[in-house]
C-alpha angles and dihedrals in degrees: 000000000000112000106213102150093049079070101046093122088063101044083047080047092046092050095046092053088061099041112051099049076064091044097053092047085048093054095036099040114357128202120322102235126224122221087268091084098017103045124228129123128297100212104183105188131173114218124212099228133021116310131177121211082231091061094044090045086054098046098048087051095063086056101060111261121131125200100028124163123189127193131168108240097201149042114309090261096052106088086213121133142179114223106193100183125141126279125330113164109228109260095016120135094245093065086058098053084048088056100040080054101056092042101055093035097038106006152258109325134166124232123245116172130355127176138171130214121197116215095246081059093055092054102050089054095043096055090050086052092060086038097057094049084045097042083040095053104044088048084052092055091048091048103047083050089045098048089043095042091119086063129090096245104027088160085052095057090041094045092046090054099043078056096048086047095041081049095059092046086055095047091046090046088047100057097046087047087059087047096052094048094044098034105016089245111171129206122236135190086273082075109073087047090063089042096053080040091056090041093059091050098048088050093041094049090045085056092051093064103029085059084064113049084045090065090036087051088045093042095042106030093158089056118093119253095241092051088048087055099049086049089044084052093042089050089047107028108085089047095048085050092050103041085046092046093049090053090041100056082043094058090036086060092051093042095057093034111026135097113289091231086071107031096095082052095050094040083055103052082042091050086047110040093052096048081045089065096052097055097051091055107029099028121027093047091043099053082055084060097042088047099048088051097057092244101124080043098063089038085063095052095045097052090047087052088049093048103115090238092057084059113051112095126259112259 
């Protein structure tokens, strides 16, 4: 039988060492915003002969216009770009300038889409954003203690899910904050729809296995806890393998082929599908065993003996 949890130190080893280079870059950087949550204007235009998003960039810069980000929105042999800058009114002179100046630098385009959001607007979005992950997390919570509500420890098997899914957020902000820094990629709106997306699979595949090792720990009480959970992962494991792999071919695809205005979208629910996989399998299980065993426990009670206060001597 295959003897997962034995190995627990090395799959929490394996996730730290993901997670803090993104950490760091969050800390240190943060995400590059898109005009979602910033506010500014989104200009999608078709030229009429080969362009490169170099050539527009440059060229948007001698004119004047700082933080602008170019990326083509279509298949390399569609001329269609999407232009993300900061404010210009529809109809303002300034947008005219803008476009003399790409079609006597770049060529001749057509104009496609082009939408402006103010900076009250940004914010808005931006606050219900944090409000959704945060509404999302604490029903999660409610509902794992809920649905396990017949075991010894139901908050155990909420609050372990709620880590395995803060672990793959993390996983999936970490990585576009290492984009951003390295590629200037900026995160939309689209975004946080990935991320609560990202969020219900995680959970779902977590359930999926705790349900499990809930009928193995009624059927088998004389069995050690550790050995229920590697049955209950060797019971789970292949379907939750197969049913991950089929959704991550089909993201990859979309990711290589698909249109370059979802392909962020499509990156992040990759990223975080396939994070999400792991900690269902190597995280969530494995903190019920560590906790069973006494081990975060004892984790608890050493970092509160090494806190500076507990040492200084009485006086």
């Amino acid at each position: 039988m295959t003897r997962l949890a034995s190995k627990r130190k090395l799959w929490f080893t394996i996730s730290l060492l993901v997670i803090i280079p993104g950490l760091i870059s969050l800390i240190f950087s943060g995400l590059k915003l898109g005009i979602d949550f910033t506010g500014g204007t989104l200009w999608e235009v078709r030229f009429s002969q080969p362009a490169t998003a170099t050539e527009i960039e440059t060229t948007l810069h001698n004119a004047g216009v700082e933080n602008v980000v170019v990326q083509r929105s279509g298949p390399e042999t569609d001329e269609t770009y999407l232009i993300r800058m900061p404010v210009v009114p529809e109809g303002s002179p300034r947008k005219m300038e803008l476009t003399q100046a790409l079609e006597s630098s770049v060529g001749p385009f057509t104009e496609r889409e082009y939408s402006t959001v103010g900076g009250a607007v940004s914010t808005q979005i931006r606050n219900r954003a944090i409000l959704a992950v945060a509404l999302a997390s604490v029903g999660i919570l409610l509902y794992m203690a809920y649905a396990f509500r017949n075991t010894q420890r139901p908050l155990l098997y909420g609050s372990s899910a709620l880590v395995a899914m803060l672990h793959d957020v993390l996983v999936v902000l970490g990585v576009f904050s290492i984009l951003g820094l390295l590629f200037n990629v900026q995160i939309d709106a689209l975004f946080i729809t990935a991320l609560l997306t990202v969020i219900g699979f995680s959970v779902h595949d977590t359930i999926v296995v705790f349900d499990r090792i809930r009928e193995n720990v009624a059927k088998h009480p004389d069995e050690s806890f550790e050995g229920i959970v590697d049955y209950s992962l060797a019971q789970t494991i292949v379907r939750s393998l197969n049913t991950s792999l089929t959704v991550i071919f089909t993201l990859l695809a979309l990711v290589l082929f698909g249109g370059g205005s979802t392909r962020l979208f499509v990156l992040a629910l990759l990223i975080g599908i396939i994070s999400g996989t792991y900690s269902s399998i190597f995280n969530a299980s494995q903190l019920l065993v560590a906790w069973e065993n006494g081990e975060i426990q004892r984790l608890f009670r050493r970092f509160s003996r090494a806190r500076p206060d507990a040492a200084l001597p009485a006086a």
